[in-house]
N, C-alpha and C positions, 0 to 999 in steps of 0.2 A: 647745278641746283637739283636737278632730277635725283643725282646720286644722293646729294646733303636727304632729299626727300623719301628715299627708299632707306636708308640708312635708321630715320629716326622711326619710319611705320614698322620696319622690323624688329627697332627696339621697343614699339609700345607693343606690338606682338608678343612680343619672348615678356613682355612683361605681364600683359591680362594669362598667356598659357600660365607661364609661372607662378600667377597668384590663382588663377583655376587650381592647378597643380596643388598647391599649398593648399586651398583649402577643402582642395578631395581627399587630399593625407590627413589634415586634421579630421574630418567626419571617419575618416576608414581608423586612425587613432584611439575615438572615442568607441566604434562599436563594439558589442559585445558578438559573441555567436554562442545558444547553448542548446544542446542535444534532450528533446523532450520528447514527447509522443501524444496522441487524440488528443483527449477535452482537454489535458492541461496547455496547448498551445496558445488556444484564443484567452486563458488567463495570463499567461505573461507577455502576450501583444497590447491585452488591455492595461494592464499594472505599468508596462515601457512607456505607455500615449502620459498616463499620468504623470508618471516620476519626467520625463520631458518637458512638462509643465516648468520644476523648477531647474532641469537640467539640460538646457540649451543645447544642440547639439548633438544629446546622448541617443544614439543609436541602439536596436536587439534586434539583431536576427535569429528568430526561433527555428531549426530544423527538427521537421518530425524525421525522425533518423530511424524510426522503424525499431530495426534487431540493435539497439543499441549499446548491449553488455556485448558485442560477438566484437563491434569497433570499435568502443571502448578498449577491451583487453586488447584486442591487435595494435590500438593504439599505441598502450602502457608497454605492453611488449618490445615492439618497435624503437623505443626508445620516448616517448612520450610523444611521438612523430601525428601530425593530423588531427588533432584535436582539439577541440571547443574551449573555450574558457568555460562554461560552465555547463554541469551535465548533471538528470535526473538519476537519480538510484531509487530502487525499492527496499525497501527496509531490510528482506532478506536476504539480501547482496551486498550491503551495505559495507556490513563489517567485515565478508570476505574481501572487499575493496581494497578497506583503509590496512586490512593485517598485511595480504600479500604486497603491496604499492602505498607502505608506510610513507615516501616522500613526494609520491606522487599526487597527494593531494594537500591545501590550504591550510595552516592550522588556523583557525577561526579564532581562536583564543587570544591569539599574537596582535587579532586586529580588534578587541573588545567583545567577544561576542559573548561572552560569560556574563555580563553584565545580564541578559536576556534571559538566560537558561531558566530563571524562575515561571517565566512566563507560558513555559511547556509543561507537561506531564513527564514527569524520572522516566518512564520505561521512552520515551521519545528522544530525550537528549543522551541516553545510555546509549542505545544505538548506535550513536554518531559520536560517542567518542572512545580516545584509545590513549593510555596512560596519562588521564585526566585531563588531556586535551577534546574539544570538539572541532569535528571537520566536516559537520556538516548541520544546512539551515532545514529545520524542519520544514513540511510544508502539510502535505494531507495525512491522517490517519484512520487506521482501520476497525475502531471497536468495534465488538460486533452483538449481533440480539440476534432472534427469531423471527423472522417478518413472516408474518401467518394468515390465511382465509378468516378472516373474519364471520363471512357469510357461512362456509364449511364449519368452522368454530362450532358458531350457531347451531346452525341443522343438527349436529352432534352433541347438542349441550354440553359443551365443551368449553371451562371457563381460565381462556388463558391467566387469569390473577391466581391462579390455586396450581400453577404447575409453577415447580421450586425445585426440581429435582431431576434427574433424568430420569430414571426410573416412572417419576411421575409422565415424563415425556413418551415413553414408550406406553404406558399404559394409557393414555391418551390417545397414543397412536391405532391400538388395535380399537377402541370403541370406534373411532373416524374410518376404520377401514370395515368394521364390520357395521357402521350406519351408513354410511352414505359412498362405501366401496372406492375409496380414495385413497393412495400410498401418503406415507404421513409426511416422506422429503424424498428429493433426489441427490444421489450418489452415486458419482464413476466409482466405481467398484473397483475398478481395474486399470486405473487410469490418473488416479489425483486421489491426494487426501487431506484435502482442506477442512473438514470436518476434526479429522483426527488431528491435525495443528492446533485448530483452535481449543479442543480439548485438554490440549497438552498445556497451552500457554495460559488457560484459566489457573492450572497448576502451577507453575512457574518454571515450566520448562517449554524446551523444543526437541529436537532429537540430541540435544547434549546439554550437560547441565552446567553449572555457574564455571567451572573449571577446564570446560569444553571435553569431559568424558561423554561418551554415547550414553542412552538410557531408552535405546530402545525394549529391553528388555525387565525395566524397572514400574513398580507398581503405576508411576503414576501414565506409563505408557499403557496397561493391561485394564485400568480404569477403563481406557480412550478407545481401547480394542474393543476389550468385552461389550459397550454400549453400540459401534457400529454392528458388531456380532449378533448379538441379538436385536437389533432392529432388521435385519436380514432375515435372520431365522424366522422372527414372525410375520414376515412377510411384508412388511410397513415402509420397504427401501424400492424404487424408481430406477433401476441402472440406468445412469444417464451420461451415454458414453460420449465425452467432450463438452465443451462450453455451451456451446448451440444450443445439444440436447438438453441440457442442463436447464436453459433459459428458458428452450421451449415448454419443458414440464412447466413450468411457473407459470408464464403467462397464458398458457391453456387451459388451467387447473388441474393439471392432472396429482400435484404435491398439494397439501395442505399448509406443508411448512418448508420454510428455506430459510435456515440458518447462516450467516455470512457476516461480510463487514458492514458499515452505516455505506458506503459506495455504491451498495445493490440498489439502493433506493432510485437513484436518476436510471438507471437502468429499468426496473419496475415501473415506472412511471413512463419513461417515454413509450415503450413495448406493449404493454398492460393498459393504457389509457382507455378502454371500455370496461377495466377491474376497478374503475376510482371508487372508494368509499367501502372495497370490499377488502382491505390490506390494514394487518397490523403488526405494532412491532412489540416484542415483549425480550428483557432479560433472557442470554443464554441461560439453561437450567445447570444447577450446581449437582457437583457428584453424592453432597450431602447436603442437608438441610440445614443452611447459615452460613455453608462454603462458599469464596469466592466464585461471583457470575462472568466478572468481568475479565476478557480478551479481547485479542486484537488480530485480524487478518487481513494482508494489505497495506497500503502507505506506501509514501514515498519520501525523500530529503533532496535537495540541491546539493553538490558541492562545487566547489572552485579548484579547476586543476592549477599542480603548481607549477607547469611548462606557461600557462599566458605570460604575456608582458602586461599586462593591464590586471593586476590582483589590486589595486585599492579601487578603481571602478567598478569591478568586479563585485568585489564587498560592499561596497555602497550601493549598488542596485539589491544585491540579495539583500542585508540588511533590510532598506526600504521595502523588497517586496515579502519579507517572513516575516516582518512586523505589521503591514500595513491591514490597518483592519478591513479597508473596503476591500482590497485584495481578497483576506480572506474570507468573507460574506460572499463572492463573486462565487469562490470554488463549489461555495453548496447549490447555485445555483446549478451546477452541471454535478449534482450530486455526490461530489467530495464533501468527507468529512476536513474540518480545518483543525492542525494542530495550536493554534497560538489560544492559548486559556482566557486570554483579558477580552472575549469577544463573547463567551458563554454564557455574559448577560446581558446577551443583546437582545430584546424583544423577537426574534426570529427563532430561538431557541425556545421559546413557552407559547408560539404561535401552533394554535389548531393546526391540523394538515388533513385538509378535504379527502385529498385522498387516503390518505393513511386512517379512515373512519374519525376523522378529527381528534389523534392522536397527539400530540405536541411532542412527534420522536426524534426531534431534537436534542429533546432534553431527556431521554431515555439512555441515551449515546454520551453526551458532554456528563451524563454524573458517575460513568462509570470510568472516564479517562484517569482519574488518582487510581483507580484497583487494579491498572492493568498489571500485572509483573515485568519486572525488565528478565528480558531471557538474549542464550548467547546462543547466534545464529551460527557463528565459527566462520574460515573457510572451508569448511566440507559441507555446507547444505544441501545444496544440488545434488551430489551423492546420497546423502542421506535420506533426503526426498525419493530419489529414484529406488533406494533400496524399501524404504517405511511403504510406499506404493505395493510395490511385490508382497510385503510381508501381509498388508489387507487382501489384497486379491489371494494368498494361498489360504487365509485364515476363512474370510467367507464361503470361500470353493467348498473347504472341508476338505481340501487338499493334505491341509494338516492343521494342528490345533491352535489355537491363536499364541499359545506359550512357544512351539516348534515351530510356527512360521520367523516371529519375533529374532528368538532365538540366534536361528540361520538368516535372517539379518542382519543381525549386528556383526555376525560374523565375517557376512562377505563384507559389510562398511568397513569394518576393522582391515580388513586386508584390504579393500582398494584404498584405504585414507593411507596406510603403510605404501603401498606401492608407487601411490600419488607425491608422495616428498623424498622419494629415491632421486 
C-alpha cells in the first residue's frame, strides 16, 4: 500500500513540476527582450503594462545596453549570435544597418506596415527603408529651432520674430555680445559638428548627396562652413568642449542661443529649472530669405531582428507601440519629440509652455516636420563625421582656409571609404 502510495504522490509530483514547467516555457515564449537606452526605457515598460491589458501573458524585458551599436554589430557579425528581438537605432545608423545586414533585419512591409507610412513625415520613413521596403518603426524625431534667452533677447532689443536668416543671426549675435557681453552659442570647435549637420540637412544634404557621392566640398557644404567661420571670427562662439561643457554653457547663461533638436527641451527644463520663463524657441534661420528653415538632428526607429523566433509578436507590440497615441504623448513628457503625425492635433501641441515664456513650442517643431528633406546618411557616416569634425577645427584654427580644410577632407574620406570595402 505504502508503495501504491508513493507511486501516485510521485506522479502528482512530475505532474504540478510539469505543468510549472509548461507554463514557465509559455511566459519565456511570449517575451520579448529589446535593447534601448535612458529616457526611452521607462516609455516601453509603460506602453508593455498597457498592451498587457489586452495581451495576457505578453511579457518586455527592456535592457538599457549602454554601447549598444558596438553589440549590435558584434552581434550581426557573429552570425546573428546574442541578440534581442528588438533594438533601438538612431537615425544616423540606421541606414548604415539595413545597407551592410540587408537580411538581418524584419521587412515590416511583409507584415502590413505600409498601410501606416502616411502617418509619418517622408524624411522619417525614408530613413527606414531600402528598395521600397520599410524595416523599421518610427518612434522620436529631431526637428530642430533656436531655443534662445529670452530675458538676454530683451536686455539687447533683440526681436527674435525679424531674425530669418543667418546673417541676420550673426548680426544679432555681435549687438548681444557687445550689450550685454554674452557669446551668442556654444560650439565644440574641435570636437562635433552638429551645427554644421543640421546646416547641411536644412539644404537637403548630409556629408553625401542623394547618390551617396561626398559633398563635403560642395556649395551647399561652404554655405554651413562660412556661417560657423564667421561666428568665430567675430567672436560670438563659446568653445564648449564635450557635452557637459556644452550644457553647462546653457543652463548658466553664458550662450544666448542654442540651436539643436525639439529633444534639448527635457533637458533645459530639468537642468535650468531656476531659467523657467526665461527660454524661447524660434525657427532655425535660413541661408536666404524664403529658404527652407526646417531640419532635423537626432531621432531614433525600432527595428525587428530577423534571427528572433517570435517576429509576429514582435510586430505586434511594435505596431501597437509606434502607433499608440498615449504612447507617443508619454515621450514628450521626457522631452522627446514623437514621430507619429495623427497626434499633432492634440491640445498639447497649442498648449502655452510656462517655461518656454509661454511659447506653445510644440507647435513650432510639429509644422516644420513636412519641410524636413529626406537625406542619405550612407554606410560611411561615422567616417565622414570624424573627417567634417577635423575639416572645422582646421578651418576655424586658420590653420587653413575653409575651402583647403574641406578639400583635404573629402580626400582623406575618399580614401578611407576606398580602403574600408577592400
Amino acid at each position: 500500500m505504502k508503495k501504491v502510495l508513493g507511486l501516485i504522490s510521485l506522479f502528482v509530483f512530475i505532474s504540478i513540476f510539469s505543468a510549472c514547467s509548461a507554463e514557465k516555457t509559455s511566459q519565456e515564449d511570449k517575451k520579448l527582450t529589446v535593447w534601448s537606452w535612458n529616457i526611452n526605457v521607462p516609455i516601453l515598460e509603460a506602453a508593455a503594462e498597457r498592451y498587457k491589458k489586452d495581451n495576457p501573458g505578453f511579457e518586455l524585458e527592456v535592457v538599457d545596453a549602454g554601447d549598444v551599436y558596438q553589440k549590435l554589430t558584434t552581434g550581426l557579425l557573429a552570425g546573428e549570435k546574442g541578440l534581442p528581438d528588438i533594438v533601438l537605432i538612431e537615425d544616423e545608423r540606421f541606414q548604415g544597418y539595413i545597407n551592410s545586414f540587408p537580411k538581418a533585419f524584419l521587412n515590416l512591409s511583409e507584415y502590413g506596415f505600409d498601410k501606416h507610412k502616411d502617418n509619418y513625415s517622408k524624411s522619417n520613413i525614408d530613413i527606414l527603408t531600402n528598395n521600397g521596403k520599410i524595416y523599421g518603426f518610427p518612434y522620436d524625431s529631431g526637428p530642430t529651432g533656436v531655443f534662445y534667452r529670452t530675458d538676454m533677447f530683451k536686455e539687447a532689443n533683440i526681436k527674435a520674430e525679424e531674425i530669418h536668416t543667418w546673417n541676420q543671426f550673426i548680426e544679432a549675435g555681435k549687438v548681444i555680445k557687445n550689450k550685454i557681453g554674452k557669446d551668442m552659442v556654444g560650439i565644440d570647435l574641435n570636437g562635433d559638428d552638429p551645427l554644421y549637420r543640421m546646416m547641411l540637412n536644412q539644404q537637403g544634404t548630409t556629408y553625401f548627396d542623394d547618390k551617396g557621392d561626398i559633398v563635403l566640398t560642395s556649395e551647399v557644404s561652404m554655405n554651413a562652413a562660412k556661417v560657423i567661420k564667421q561666428l568665430k571670427d567675430e567672436g560670438l562662439v563659446k568653445n564648449t568642449v564635450g557635452w557637459d561643457a556644452w550644457i553647462s554653457a546653457m543652463v548658466s547663461g553664458e550662450v544666448a542661443t542654442v540651436p539643436s533638436g525639439a529633444w534639448l527641451s527635457g533637458t533645459i527644463t530639468s537642468q535650468g529649472k531656476e531659467d523657467s520663463g526665461k527660454w524661447g524657441v524660434m525657427p532655425l534661420p535660413a541661408f536666404k530669405e524664403g529658404e527652407n528653415r526646417a531640419s532635423n538632428i537626432g531621432g531614433a526607429n525600432y527595428a525587428i531582428l530577423q534571427s528572433t523566433d517570435k517576429k509576429q509578436e514582435a510586430y505586434d507590440f511594435m505596431e501597437y507601440f509606434s502607433t499608440d497615441e498615449e504612447t507617443q504623448l508619454e515621450m514628450m513628457k521626457n522631452g522627446l519629440f514623437p514621430s507619429l503625425k495623427t497626434i499633432y492635433d492634440d491640445p498639447t501641441f497649442t498648449a502655452e509652455q510656462e517655461f518656454f515664456s509661454d511659447q506653445p513650442i510644440w507647435r513650432t517643431f510639429a509644422d516644420q516636420m513636412e519641410d524636413i528633406p529626406s537625406v542619405n546618411y550612407t554606410n560611411d557616416f561615422s567616417l565622414a563625421k570624424d573627417e567634417s569634425i577635423k575639416a572645422q577645427s582646421e578651418a576655424v584654427s586658420g590653420k587653413k582656409s575653409i575651402k583647403e580644410a574641406y578639400e583635404a577632407a573629402e580626400k582623406r574620406l575618399e580614401s578611407r571609404i576606398k580602403n574600408n570595402t577592400k
